[in-house]
C-alpha positions as CSV (number, residue, x, y, z in Angstrom):
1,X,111.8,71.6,90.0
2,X,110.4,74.7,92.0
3,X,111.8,74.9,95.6
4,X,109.3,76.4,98.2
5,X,110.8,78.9,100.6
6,X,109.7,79.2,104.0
7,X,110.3,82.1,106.6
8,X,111.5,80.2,109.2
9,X,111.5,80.7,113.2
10,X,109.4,83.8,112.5
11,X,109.9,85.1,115.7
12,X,113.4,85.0,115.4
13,X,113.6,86.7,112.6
14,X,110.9,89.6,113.3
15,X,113.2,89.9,116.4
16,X,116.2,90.6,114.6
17,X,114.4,93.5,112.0
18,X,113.0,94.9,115.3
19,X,116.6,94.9,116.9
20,X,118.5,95.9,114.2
21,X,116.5,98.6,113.2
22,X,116.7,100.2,116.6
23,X,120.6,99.6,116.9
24,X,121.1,101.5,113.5
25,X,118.4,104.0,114.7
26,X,116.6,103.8,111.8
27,X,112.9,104.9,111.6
28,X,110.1,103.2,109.7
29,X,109.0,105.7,108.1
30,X,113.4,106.3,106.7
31,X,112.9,102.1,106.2
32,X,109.5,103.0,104.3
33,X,111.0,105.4,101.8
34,X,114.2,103.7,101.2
35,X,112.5,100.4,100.6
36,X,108.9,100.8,99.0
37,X,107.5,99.1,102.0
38,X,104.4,100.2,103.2
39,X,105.0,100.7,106.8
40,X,101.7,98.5,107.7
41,X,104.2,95.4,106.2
42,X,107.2,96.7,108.2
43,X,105.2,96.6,111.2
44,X,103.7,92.8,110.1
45,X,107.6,92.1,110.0
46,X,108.6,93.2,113.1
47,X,105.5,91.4,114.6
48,X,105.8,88.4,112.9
49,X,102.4,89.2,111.6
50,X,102.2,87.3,108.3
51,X,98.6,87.7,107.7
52,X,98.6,90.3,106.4
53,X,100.5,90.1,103.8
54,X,98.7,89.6,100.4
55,X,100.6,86.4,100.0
56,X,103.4,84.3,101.1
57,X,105.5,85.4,97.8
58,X,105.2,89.1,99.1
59,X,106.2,88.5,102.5
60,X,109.2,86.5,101.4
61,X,110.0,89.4,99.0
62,X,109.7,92.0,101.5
63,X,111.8,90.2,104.4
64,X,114.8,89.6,101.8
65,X,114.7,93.8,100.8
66,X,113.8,94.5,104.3
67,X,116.8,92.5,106.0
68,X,119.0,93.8,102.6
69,X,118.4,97.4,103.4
70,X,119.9,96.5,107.8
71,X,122.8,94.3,106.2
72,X,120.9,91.1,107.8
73,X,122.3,87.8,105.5
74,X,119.0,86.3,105.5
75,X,120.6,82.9,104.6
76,X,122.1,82.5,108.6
77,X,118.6,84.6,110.3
């Protein structure tokens, strides 16, 4: 049986990227080239902005390699 992920409290969440990001002092355009993220989808994620993202399996995908990259366990955000 297939299990549906969500991204929950989105605000929460595109809070914590935001914050993070700034406490390591990390650019999005350094986030862009380490992570293959186009910096219109960082952006989305720091916004909480998930429209426009292709699809949810994209946005789910990009929040787990963008929290990977700031060291953010997604399972507690």
């Amino acid at each position: 049986m297939f299990k549906t992920k969500t991204i929950a409290n989105d605000s929460h969440l595109s809070r914590l990227f935001l914050d993070t990001r700034n406490k390591k002092k990390l650019t999005l355009e350094e986030i862009e080239e380490s992570t293959n993220i186009r910096k219109k989808y960082l952006i989305a994620l720091e916004s909480g902005d998930f429209s426009v993202f292709p699809g949810k399996v994209y946005a789910l995908g990009f929040c787990k390699k963008y929290a990977d990259l700031l060291g953010i366990d997604v399972s507690r955000a």
